[in-house]
C-alpha positions as CSV (number, residue, x, y, z in Angstrom):
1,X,-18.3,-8.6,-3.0
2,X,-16.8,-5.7,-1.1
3,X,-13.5,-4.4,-0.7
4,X,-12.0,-1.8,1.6
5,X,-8.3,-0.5,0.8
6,X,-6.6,1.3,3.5
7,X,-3.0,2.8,3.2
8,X,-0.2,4.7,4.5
9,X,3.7,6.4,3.5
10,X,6.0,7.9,5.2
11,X,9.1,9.5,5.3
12,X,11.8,10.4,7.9
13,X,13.1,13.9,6.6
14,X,11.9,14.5,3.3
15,X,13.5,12.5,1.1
16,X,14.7,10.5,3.5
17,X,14.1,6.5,4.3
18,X,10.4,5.6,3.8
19,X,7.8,3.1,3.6
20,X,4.4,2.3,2.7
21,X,1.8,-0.1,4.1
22,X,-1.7,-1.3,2.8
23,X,-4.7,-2.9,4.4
24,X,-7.5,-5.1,2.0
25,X,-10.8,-6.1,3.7
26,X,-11.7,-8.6,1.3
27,X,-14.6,-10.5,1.8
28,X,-14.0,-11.6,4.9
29,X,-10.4,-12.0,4.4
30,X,-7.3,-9.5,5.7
31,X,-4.3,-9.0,3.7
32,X,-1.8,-6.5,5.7
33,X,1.7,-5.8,3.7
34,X,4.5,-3.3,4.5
35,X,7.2,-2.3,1.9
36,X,10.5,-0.5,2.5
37,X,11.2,2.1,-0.3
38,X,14.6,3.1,0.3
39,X,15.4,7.3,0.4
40,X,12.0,9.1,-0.8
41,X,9.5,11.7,0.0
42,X,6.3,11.3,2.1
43,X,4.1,12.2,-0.9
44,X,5.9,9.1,-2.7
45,X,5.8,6.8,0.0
46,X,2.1,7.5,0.3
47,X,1.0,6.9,-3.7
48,X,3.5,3.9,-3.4
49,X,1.2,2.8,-0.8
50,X,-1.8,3.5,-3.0
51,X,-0.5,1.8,-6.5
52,X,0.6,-1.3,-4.5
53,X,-2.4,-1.8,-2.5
54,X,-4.4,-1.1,-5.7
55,X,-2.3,-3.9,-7.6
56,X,-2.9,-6.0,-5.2
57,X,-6.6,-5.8,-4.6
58,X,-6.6,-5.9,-8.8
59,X,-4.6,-9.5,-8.3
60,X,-7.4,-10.6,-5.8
61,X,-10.6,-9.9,-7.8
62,X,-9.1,-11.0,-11.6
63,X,-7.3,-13.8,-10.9
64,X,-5.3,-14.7,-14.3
């Protein structure tokens, strides 16, 4: 089993309106999200990016 994690935040102005994005390679299967975070700065638009795709990819490999 292999997993790749890719991810990405943003601001415009900082704070200012942000967003994150993750990518999960996961075998063989693509999960691509975008989230809207409201007013925030780039460095918490790109650890939101992080935690989320993280949570995620913890979702995918222990299903409950």
């Amino acid at each position: 089993m292999k997993a790749v994690l890719k991810f990405d935040g943003g601001s415009r102005g900082n704070p200012g309106p942000s967003a994150c994005a993750y990518e999960i390679d996961f075998d063989g299967e693509k999960i691509c999200k975008g989230i809207l975070l409201g007013e925030a700065t780039n460095n918490y638009a790109e650890w939101m990016g992080l935690l989320n795709g993280l949570e995620e990819l913890a979702e995918k490999t222990n299903p409950k």
